[in-house]
C-alpha positions, 0 to 999 in steps of 0.5 A: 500500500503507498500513500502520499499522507502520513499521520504522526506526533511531534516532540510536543506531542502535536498532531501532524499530517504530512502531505508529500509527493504527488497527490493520487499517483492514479490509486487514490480511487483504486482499491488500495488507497482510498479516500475512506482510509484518509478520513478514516485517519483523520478522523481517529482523532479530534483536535487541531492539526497542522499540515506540511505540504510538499507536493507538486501537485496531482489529481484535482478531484483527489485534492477536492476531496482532502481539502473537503474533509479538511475543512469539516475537521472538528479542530484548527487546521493550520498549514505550513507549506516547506518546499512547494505546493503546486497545482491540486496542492495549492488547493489542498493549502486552502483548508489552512485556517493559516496558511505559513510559508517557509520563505524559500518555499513556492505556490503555484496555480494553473487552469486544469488539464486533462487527456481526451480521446473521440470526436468533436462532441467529445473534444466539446464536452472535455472542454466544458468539463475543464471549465466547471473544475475550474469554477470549482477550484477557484471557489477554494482560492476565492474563500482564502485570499478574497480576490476577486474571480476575474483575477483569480481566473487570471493568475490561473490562465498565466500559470503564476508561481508565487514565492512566500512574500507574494503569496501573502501580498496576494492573500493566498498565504497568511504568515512567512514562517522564520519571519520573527527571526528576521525582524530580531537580526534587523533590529540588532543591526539598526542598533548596531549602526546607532553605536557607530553614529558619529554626533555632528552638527552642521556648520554653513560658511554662508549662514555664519557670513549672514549672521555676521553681516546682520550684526555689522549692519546693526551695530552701524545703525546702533552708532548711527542712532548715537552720533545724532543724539549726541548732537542733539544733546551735546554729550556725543563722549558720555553718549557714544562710549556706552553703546560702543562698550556694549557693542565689543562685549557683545562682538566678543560673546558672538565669536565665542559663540561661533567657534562653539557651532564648529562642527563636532565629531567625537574621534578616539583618543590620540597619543601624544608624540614628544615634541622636537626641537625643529618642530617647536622653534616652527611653533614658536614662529608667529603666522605669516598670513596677511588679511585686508583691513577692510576684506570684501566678502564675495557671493560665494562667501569668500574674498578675493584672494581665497581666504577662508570665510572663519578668518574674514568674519574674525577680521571683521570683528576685530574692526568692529571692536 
């Protein structure tokens, strides 16, 4: 007697039915392997069950027939697809309350087929045959996934092989199994590229030039403001030296204030290297670099001789003070 389903338990004592190779090989109706022998084992036993499919398919009435019995067990039937279910075994999958696809696994629909044999009559009638069966497996994959028939008949005509990911997309599949695995592994990885994150913050030449130009402009008005007063009031000394006070010890807040939004990254530890003589007396000489009293700032934020735009503005500063 060869069978293509097999009953058995688990190490939890979980009841498993296994579904593996094709489904009838031609003697599921003959007089050893019988569909009362199926029932006969399912029915042995109440509670649920979960079936692992690996099937590429087989005889459609033979599928019709498991996928019945499946469906009126008294008990959760819950499917797990680990390789393939293809053609009458994509059918059998339907009875799943839950169907889990292992991620390297496939499922395959197609229209039926069949051999026929006579005259045109014949030919006409395997033909209309052909039809109704296909109505009744789209029945099946209708009540699962909830797509629509057209689109089922579709999916069908073109033979369509779905993996795990498109299978549940579509609604043919509920679950990918190992997927917690998965979403575990990405998660560590997300935490592991918040450890190397360097902190850092933005630092734009152009917007330090603004910032600078808008506090020039205001401490020309400022001054401007004062000289008339003072005219007016005759205490041009007593009135002026405040505001310019104000102003340098404001400038000076400011450029500590700028060097403080350079940008900032944390960089490991350096060991210090002894210093030379050589390299000492070259620290010890005074900088070079010249810079216009009065630099002219250009539209892309730097002078004419392309100083950089941190020692402009600190010149500009300096004027000011």
């Amino acid at each position: 007697m060869k069978k293509f389903w097999n009953f058995i338990r688990n190490d939890v004592g979980e009841r498993i039915l296994r579904l593996e190779g094709p489904i009838d090989e031609d003697n599921f109706w003959g007089d050893e392997v019988t569909p009362q022998m199926f029932r006969e084992e399912l029915e042995a036993e109440e509670g649920d069950v979960t079936v692992w499919i690996n099937s590429p398919g087989g005889n459609v009435f033979a599928a019709a027939a498991i996928y019945t019995m499946l469906m009126e067990h008294k008990g959760k039937i819950t499917v797990k697809i680990d390789a393939i279910a293809a053609s009458a075994a994509s059918v059998v999958a339907m009875a799943g309350e839950r169907v889990l696809m292992s991620p390297v696994s496939m499922l395959m629909v197609h229209d039926p087929m069949t051999i026929a044999m006579g005259n045109a009559k014949d030919m006409e009638q395997a033909i209309t045959t052909l039809n109704e069966v296909k109505e009744s497996i789209i029945n099946a994959y209708q009540i699962k996934s909830g797509l629509s028939r057209k689109k089922i008949s579709q999916l069908m005509e073109e033979e369509t092989w779905m993996n795990a990911k498109k299978a549940v997309e579509l609604g043919f599949a509920d679950e990918i199994l190992f997927a917690q695995k998965a979403s575990e592994t990405e998660e560590e990885e997300k935490d592991d590229d918040k450890k190397v994150t360097a902190e850092w913050q933005p630092y734009s030449t152009k917007a330090m030039g603004q910032r600078v130009l808008n506090w020039i402009g205001s401490t020309t008005e400022a001054l401007a403001i004062a000289d008339e007063e003072s005219v007016e009031t005759g205490n041009a000394e007593t009135d002026v030296e405040p505001i310019e006070a104000g102003m340098s010890e404001q400038l000076n807040m400011f450029e500590d204030a700028m060097l403080e939004e350079t940008v900032t990254e944390t960089v490991p530890e350096q060991v210090e290297e002894p210093v030379t003589e050589d390299a000492a007396e070259q620290a010890d000489e005074p900088a070079t670099e010249t810079v216009p009293e009065h630099p002219v700032i250009g539209m892309d934020g730097k002078t004419e001789d392309g100083a950089m735009p941190f020692e402009i503005l600190k010149k500009q500063l300096d004027f000011l003070k």
